[in-house]
C-alpha positions in Angstrom: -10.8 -209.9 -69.4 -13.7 -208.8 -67.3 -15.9 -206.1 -68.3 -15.3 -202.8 -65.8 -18.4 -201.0 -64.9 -18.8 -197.2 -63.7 -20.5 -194.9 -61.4 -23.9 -193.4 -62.8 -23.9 -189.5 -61.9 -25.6 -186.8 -63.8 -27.2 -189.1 -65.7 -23.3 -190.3 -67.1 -21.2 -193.3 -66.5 -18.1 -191.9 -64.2 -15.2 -194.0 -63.0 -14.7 -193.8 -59.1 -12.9 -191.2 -57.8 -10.3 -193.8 -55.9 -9.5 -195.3 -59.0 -10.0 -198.5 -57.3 -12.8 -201.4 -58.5 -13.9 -204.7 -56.9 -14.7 -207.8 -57.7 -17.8 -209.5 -59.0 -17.8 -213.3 -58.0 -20.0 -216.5 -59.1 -21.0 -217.8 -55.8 -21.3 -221.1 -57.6 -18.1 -221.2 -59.2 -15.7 -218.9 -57.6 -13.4 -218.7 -60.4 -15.8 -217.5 -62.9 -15.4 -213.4 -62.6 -18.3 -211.7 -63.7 -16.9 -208.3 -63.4 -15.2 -205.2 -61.5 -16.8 -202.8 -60.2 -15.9 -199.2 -59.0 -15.0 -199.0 -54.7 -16.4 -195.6 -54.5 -15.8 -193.2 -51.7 -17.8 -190.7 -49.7 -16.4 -187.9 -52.8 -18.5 -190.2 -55.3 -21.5 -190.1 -53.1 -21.4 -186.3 -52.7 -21.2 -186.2 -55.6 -24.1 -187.9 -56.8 -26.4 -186.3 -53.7 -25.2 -182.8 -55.3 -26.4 -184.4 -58.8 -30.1 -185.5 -57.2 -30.2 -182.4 -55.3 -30.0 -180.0 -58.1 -32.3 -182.3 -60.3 -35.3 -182.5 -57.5 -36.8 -179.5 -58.4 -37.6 -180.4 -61.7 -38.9 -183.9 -61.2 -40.8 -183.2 -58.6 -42.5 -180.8 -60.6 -43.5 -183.1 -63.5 -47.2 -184.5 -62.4 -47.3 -187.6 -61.1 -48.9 -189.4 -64.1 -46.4 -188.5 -66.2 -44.2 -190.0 -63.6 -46.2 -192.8 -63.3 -46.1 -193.4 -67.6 -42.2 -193.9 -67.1 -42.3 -196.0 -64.1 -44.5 -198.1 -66.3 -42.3 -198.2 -69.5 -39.6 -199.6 -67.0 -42.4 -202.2 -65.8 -42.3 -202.9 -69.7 -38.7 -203.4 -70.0 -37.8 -205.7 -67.0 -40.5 -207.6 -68.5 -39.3 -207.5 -71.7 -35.9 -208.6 -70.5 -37.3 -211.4 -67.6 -34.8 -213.9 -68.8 -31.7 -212.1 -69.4 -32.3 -210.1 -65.7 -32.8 -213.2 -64.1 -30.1 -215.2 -65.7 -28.0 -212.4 -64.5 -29.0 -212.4 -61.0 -28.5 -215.7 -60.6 -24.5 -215.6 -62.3 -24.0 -213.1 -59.0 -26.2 -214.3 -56.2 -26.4 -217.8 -57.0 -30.6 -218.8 -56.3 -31.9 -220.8 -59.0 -33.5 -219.3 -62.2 -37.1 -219.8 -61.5 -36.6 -217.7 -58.2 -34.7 -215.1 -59.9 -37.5 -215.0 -62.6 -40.2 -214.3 -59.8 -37.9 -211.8 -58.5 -37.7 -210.2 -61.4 -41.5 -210.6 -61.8 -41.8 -208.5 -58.5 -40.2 -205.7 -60.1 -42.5 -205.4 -62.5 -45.6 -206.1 -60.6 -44.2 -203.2 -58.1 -44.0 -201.0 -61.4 -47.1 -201.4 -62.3 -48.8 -201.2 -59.3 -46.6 -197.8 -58.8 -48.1 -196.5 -62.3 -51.4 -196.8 -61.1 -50.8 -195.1 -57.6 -49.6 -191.7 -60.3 -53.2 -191.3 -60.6 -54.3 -191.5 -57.5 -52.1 -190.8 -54.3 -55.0 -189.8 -52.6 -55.4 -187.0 -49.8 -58.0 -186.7 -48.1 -61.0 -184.0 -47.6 -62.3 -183.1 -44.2 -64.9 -181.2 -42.8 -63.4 -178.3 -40.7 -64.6 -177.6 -37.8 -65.7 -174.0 -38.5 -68.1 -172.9 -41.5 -67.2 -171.7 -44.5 -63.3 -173.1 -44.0 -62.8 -175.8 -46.3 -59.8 -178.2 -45.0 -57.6 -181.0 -46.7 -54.2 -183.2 -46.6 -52.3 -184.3 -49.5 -49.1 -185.9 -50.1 -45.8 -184.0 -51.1 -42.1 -185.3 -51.9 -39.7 -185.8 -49.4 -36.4 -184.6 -51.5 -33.5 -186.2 -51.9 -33.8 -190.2 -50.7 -30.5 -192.7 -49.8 -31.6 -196.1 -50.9 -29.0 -199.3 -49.3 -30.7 -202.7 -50.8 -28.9 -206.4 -50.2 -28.1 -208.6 -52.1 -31.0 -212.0 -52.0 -33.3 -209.9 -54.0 -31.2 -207.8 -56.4 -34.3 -206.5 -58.9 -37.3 -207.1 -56.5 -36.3 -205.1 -53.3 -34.6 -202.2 -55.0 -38.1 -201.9 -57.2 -40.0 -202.0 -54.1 -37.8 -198.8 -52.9 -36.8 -196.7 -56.3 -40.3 -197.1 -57.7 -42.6 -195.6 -54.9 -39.9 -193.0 -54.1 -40.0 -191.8 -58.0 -43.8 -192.1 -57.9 -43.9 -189.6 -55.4 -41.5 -186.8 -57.0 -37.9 -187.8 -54.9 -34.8 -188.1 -56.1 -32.3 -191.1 -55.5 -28.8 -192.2 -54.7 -28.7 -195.7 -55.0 -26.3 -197.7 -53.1 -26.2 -201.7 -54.3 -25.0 -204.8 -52.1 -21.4 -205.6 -53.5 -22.3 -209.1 -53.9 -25.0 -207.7 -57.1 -24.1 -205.0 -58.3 -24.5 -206.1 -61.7 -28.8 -206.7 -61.2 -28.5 -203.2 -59.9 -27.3 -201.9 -63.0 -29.2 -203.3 -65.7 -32.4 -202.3 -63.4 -30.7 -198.3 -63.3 -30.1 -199.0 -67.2 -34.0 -199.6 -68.0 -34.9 -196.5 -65.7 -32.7 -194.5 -67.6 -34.2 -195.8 -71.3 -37.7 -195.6 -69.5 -37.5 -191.9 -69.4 -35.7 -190.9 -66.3 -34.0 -187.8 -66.4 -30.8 -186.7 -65.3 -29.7 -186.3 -61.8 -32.8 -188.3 -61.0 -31.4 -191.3 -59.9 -28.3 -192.2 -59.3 -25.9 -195.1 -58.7 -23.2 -195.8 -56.3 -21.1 -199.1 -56.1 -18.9 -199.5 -53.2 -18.8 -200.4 -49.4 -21.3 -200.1 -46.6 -18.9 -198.8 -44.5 -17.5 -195.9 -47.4 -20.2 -195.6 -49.6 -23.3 -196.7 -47.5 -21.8 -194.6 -44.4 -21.5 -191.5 -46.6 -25.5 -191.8 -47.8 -26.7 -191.6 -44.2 -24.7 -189.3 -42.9 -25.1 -186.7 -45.7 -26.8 -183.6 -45.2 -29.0 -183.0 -48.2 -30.4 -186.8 -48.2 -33.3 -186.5 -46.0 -34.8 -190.5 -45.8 -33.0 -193.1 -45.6 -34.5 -196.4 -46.7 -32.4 -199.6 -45.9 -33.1 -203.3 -46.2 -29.8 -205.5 -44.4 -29.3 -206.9 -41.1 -30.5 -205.5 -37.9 -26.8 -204.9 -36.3 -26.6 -202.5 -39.3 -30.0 -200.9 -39.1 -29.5 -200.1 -35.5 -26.4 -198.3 -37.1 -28.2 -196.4 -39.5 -31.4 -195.5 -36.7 -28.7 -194.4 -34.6 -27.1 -192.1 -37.3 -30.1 -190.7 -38.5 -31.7 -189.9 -34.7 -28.3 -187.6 -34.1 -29.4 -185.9 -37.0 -33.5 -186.0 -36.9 -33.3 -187.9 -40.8 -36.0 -189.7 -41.6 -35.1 -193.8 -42.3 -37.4 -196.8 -42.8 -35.5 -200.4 -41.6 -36.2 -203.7 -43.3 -33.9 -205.9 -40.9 -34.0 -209.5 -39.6 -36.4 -212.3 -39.1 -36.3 -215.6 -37.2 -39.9 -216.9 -38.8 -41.6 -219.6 -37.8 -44.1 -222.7 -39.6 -46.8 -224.2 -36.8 -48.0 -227.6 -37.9 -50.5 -229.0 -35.9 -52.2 -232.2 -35.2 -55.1 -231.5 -38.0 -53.0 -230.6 -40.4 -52.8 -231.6 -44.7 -49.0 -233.1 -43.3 -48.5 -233.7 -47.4 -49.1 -229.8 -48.0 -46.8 -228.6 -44.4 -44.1 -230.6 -46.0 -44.2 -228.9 -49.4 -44.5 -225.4 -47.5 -41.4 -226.2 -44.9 -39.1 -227.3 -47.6 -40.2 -224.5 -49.8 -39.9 -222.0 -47.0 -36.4 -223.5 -45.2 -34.7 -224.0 -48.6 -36.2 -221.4 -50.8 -33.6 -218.8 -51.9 -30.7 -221.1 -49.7 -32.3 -220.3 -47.0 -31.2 -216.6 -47.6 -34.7 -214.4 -47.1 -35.5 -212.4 -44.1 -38.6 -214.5 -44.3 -37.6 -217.4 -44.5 -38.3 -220.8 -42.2 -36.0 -221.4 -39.5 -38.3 -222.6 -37.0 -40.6 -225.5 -37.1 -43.4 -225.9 -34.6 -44.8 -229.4 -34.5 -47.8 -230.5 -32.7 -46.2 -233.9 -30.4 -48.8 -236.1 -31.7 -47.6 -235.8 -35.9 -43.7 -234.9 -34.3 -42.4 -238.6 -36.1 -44.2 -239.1 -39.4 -43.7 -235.1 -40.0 -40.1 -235.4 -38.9 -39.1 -238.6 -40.9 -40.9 -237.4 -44.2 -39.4 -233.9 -44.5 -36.3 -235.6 -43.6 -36.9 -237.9 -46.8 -37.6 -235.1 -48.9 -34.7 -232.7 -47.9 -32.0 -235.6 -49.0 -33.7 -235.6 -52.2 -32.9 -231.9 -52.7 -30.8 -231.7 -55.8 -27.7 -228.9 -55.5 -26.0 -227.0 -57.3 -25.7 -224.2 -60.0 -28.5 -222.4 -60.3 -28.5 -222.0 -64.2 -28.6 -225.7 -64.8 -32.5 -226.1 -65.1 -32.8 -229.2 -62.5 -31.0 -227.8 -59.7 -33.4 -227.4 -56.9 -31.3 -225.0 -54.6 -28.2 -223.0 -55.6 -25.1 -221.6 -53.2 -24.6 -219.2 -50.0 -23.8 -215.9 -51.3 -19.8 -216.2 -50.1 -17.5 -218.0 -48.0 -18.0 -215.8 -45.3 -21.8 -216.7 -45.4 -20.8 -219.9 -45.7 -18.8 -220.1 -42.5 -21.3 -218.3 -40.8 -23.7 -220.5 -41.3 -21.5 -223.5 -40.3 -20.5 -221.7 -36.9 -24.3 -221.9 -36.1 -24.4 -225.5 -36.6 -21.7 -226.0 -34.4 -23.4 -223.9 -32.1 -26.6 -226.2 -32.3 -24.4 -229.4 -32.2 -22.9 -228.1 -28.6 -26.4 -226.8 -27.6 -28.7 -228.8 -24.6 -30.1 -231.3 -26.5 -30.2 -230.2 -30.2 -30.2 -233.1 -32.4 -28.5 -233.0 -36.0 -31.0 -235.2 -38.3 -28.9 -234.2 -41.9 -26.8 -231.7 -43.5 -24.3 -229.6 -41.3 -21.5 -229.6 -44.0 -20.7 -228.1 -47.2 -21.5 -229.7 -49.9 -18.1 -230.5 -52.0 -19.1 -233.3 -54.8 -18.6 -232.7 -58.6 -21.4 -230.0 -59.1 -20.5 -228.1 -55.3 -16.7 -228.0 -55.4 -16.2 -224.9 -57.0 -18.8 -222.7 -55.2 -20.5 -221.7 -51.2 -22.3 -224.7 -51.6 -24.4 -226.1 -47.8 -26.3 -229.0 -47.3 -30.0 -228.8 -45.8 -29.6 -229.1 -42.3 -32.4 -230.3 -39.9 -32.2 -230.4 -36.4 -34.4 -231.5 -33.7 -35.2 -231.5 -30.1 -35.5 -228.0 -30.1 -36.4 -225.1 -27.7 -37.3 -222.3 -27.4 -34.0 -221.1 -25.6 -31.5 -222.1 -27.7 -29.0 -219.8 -29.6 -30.4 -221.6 -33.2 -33.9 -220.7 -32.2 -33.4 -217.6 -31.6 -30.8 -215.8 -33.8 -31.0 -215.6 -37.4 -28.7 -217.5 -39.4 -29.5 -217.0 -43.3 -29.0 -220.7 -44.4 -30.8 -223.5 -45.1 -30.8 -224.9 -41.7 -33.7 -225.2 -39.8 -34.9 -226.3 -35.8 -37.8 -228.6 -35.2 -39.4 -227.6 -31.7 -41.9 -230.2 -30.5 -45.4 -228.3 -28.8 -47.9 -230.4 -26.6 -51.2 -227.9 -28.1 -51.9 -224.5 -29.6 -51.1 -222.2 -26.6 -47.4 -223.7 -26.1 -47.4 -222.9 -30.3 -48.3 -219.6 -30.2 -45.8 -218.5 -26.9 -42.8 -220.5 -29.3 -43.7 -218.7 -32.1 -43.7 -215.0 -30.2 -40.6 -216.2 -28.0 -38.5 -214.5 -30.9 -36.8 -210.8 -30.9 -38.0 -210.8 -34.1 -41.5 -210.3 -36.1 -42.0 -211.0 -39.8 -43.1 -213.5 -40.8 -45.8 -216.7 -39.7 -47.5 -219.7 -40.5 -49.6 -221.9 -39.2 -51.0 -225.3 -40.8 -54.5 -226.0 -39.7 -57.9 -227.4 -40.7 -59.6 -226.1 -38.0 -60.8 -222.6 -39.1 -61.5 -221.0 -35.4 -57.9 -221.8 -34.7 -56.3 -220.1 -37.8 -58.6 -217.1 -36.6 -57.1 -217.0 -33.3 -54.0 -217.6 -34.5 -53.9 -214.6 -36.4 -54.9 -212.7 -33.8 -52.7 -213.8 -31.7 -49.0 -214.5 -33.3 -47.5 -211.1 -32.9 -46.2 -210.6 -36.7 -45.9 -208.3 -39.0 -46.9 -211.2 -42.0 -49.2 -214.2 -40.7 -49.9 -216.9 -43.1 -52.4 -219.6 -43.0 -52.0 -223.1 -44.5 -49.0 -221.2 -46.5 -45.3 -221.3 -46.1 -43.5 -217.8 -44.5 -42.3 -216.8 -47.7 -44.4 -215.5 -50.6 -45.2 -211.8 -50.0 -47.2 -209.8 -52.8 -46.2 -206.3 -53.9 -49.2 -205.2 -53.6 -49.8 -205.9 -49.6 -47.9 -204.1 -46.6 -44.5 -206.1 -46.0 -42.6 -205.5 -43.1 -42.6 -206.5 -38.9 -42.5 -205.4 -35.5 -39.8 -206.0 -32.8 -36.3 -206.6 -33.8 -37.4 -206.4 -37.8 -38.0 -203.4 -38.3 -39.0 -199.2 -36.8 -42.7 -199.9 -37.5 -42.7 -198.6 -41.6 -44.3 -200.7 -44.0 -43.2 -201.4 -47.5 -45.0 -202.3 -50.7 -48.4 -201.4 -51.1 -49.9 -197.7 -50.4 -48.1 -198.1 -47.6 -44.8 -197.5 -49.5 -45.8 -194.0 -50.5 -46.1 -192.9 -46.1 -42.0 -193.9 -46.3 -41.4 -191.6 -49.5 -44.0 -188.9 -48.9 -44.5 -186.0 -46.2 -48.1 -185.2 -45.4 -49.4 -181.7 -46.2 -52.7 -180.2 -44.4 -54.5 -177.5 -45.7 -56.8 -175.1 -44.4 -58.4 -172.5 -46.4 -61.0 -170.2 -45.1 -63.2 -168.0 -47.2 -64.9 -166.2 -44.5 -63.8 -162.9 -44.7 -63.1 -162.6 -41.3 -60.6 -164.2 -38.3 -61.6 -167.4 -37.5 -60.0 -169.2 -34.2 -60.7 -173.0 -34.2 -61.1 -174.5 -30.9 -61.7 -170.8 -29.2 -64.8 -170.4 -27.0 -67.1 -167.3 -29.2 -70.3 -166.0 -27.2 -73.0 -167.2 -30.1 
C-alpha cells in the first residue's frame, strides 16, 4: 500500500482539510505508485499563511548569522543524503541520476553560498549631502513570502527560492509541483532537522489552481516568487498588480545554440546534444534552436544526427540510460502535437524521432524519441513556441548578422550560445544577443548558483535569481538618515551662506 503524506503547518504534519490525496506517479513506469499526497484547499493555505505570519516576528528577529548557521546545517544534510534525494527525484520526475545528483548538488551549493551572504548582506554608506548628517541603506525582510516551484528541478529551484528568502528573515508557504511532491518534502524534512523553527516554513501539497491560486491571492503573503510557464506567470503578474503584491517570474525560454563556420564542430555536437536532450528536453534553458552557419550545415547535421540515434532510453535509475521520460502523458502529447505541427509546417523537415518510444525498456512510461528537424525558420510555430521536449529545429544562417537577428527573433530571452573560435565575434556576440544568460563555446544549459539567472522578454518581469541578486527579490531596501546637527536641516533647499 502506498505511504500517505501530510501537510506541514506549525511546524506539524496535518492531513488536508478535504480529506482528499493525490497521486504520486513513476513517469517511467506508470504503474509503480510512489505515493498519495494531500489535495489541499485554499482553508489549508490559510492556514499555513496564519502559521508563517504569526511566526515572522520571531525569525526575523534572530541575526542573520544565526540564520545563516541553519541554512548551512541543511547545506550539510542534502549533502549528506545526495544519493537517497536524487534517487528520489528521479522515481517522480523521471531524469537520469547523475542529473538529479547535480541538482541536488545545486541545493547545497545555494546553501552554502546563502550561509555566507548571513554575514554580509551588505548596505551601503553614503555621504549626505549636508554636514554632520550621516546617511545609509540596508536590507530588511519582506514578511511573509508564497513560493510555487515546478517540477524539472525538484531540490535545486526550491533551494534557490527558500534559502535566500530564510537568509533574509521571511517566512514561507511552500507550494510544490504535483508531479514532485515527494523531493519537496524530504528538502522541508532537512530544514526542519537543520534548525528551523515553527511556523517558519511551511508546506502545501495540492493544485495550482486551489492551492497555488489561494497563495497569490492571500492577503498577508506579500511576494510572490514563481518558477512555471509564462501563460501562468502572466496569471500570477496579473493577480498580484490588482493587489500591488510584490512577485518575481521565472517563465519560458525558446534558447538557442549558434554554430558557426570556425567552430570545434566535435565540441558543438557534444554541447547540442547535451543541451537538446539534457533533462528530456524539459529545462527552461534548454536547446530548441540550432543555428548553423550554411557552410558546416551537412557534416554538423549528419553527425549530430549519428549521435542522437545512439542516445540510449529509458529509466533513469538504471546507471546506462542516457535520457529518462516526459514528466506525464499530457507532456507527452504535448510534445507530439508540436511535431505534428512542424511536420505540417512550410518546409520543416523531420530527420529522426517524432514518436514515443514503446520497446521493452519505454512501454511502461512517457517515453519520446529525440527528434531533429531541419529546414527551419525563423517563422515557424516550432521556432518559436516552447515545447519542453527533446525536439529540436535546425535553422540554416548565410553569416553572423543573419545569426544573431535568428537568435533575438524569439518572444523569449534566457538563455544563448554561440560556438566560435574567433574571439572578436564571441565579444560581439555577447553584446549583441539580447539574453538574460549568453554562453560562449558552452551549451544553454549549465547555470551556477552563484551567478544572476533569469531573462528579459517573455521569460521573465526583469528579477534575477541566484546570486546577491536573490536577496533584492526577498528583501525591501531601508534608507537611513540621521542628523546630529542640532538643528533643522532641509536637503536640496537654497540657504543664504
Amino acid at each position: 500500500m502506498a505511504e500517505k503524506f501530510k501537510n506541514l503547518i506549525n511546524g506539524k504534519w496535518v492531513e488536508p482539510s478535504s480529506g482528499k490525496y493525490f497521486k504520486n506517479i513513476n513517469p517511467a513506469n506508470k504503474e509503480d505508485l510512489l505515493g498519495v499526497f494531500p489535495d489541499s484547499t485554499a482553508t489549508d493555505v490559510h492556514k499555513a499563511v496564519e502559521s508563517a505570519h504569526a511566526a515572522f516576528e520571531k525569525w526575523s528577529k534572530i541575526t542573520a548569522p544565526k540564520r545563516g548557521e541553519i541554512i548551512l546545517k541543511a547545506g550539510q544534510l542534502l549533502l549528506k543524503r545526495k544519493e537517497i534525494l536524487a534517487q528520489t527525484a528521479t522515481k517522480e520526475m523521471g531524469k537520469i541520476l547523475i542529473e538529479t545528483k547535480g541538482d541536488v548538488q545545486e541545493g547545497i551549493d545555494t546553501a552554502l553560498y546563502m550561509a555566507g551572504e548571513g554575514r554580509r548582506l551588505f548596505g551601503q554608506t553614503t555621504p549626505s549631502e549636508l554636514s554632520n548628517k550621516f546617511a545609509m541603506s540596508l536590507r530588511a525582510p519582506i514578511g511573509v513570502v508564497g513560493i510555487i516551484s515546478p517540477w524539472n528541478f525538484p531540490v535545486a529551484i526550491p533551494a534557490w527560492k527558500i534559502f535566500p528568502a530564510l537568509i533574509c528573515g521571511n517566512t514561507i508557504v511552500f507550494k510544490p509541483a504535483t508531479d514532485t511532491p515527494e523531493s519537496a518534502l524530504r528538502l522541508v524534512e532537512i530544514l526542519i532537522e537543520a534548525g528551523v523553527p515553527d511556523g517558519v516554513v511551511n508546506l502545501v501539497f495540492g493544485s495550482g489552481s486551489e492551492v497555488g491560486k489561494a497563495i497569490v491571492t492571500h492577503p498577508k503573503i506579500s511576494l510572490i516568487s514563481f518558477t512555471g510557464s509564462s501563460e501562468t506567470g502572466r496569471f500570477i503578474a496579473s493577480e498580484c498588480g490588482k493587489r500591488l503584491k510584490k512577485c518575481a517570474l521565472e517563465m519560458g525560454g525558446k534558447n538557442a545554440q549558434i554554430v558557426m563556420n570556425d567552430a570545434d564542430i566535435d565540441l558543438a555536437i557534444d554541447g547540442a546534444l547535451w543541451g537538446i536532450f539534457g533533462t528530456t528536453g524539459q529545462r527552461c534553458t534548454a536547446t530548441s534552436r540550432l543555428i548553423i552557419h550554411k557552410k558546416i550545415l551537412d557534416e554538423f547535421t549528419h553527425r549530430l544526427i549519428t549521435r542522437a540515434k545512439k542516445i540510449r532510453i529509458g529509466n533513469g535509475l538504471d546507471e546506462s540510460t542516457e535520457m529518462g521520460p516526459l514528466i506525464n502523458e499530457a507532456q507527452r502529447q504535448k510534445v507530439h502535437n508540436y511535431v505534428n505541427i512542424g511536420i505540417n509546417e512550410d518546409r520543416a523537415k523531420l530527420l529522426i524521432g517524432g514518436e514515443s518510444c514503446n520497446n521493452r525498456e519505454c512501454s511502461k512510461g512517457f517515453f519520446y524519441k529525440p527528434t531533429i528537424f531541419t529546414n527551419g525558420n525563423i517563422k515557424m510555430r516550432i521556432a518559436q513556441e516552447e515545447i519542453f521536449g527533446p525536439v529540436v529545429i535546425i535553422i540554416p544562417v548565410k553569416d553572423f548578422n543573419e545569426a544573431i537577428a535568428a537568435i533575438n527573433s524569439s518572444k523569449y530571452g534566457l538563455s544563448a550560445s554561440i560556438y566560435t573560435k574567433d574571439i572578436n565575434m564571441a565579444f560581439k556576440a555577447i553584446e549583441r544577443i539580447k539574453s538574460g544568460i549568453v554562453y560562449v563555446n558552452s551549451p544553454t544549459i549549465g547555470a551556477e548558483s552563484h551567478l544572476p539567472f533569469g531573462g528579459i522578454k517573455d521569460t521573465g518581469n526583469g528579477h534575477r535569481e541566484a546570486g546577491v541578486t536573490a536577496l533584492d527579490i526577498f528583501s525591501e531596501w531601508k534608507t537611513v538618515y540621521i542628523d546630529y546637527s542640532g538643528r533643522l536641516q532641509r536637503a536640496q533647499i537654497d540657504t543664504d551662506k
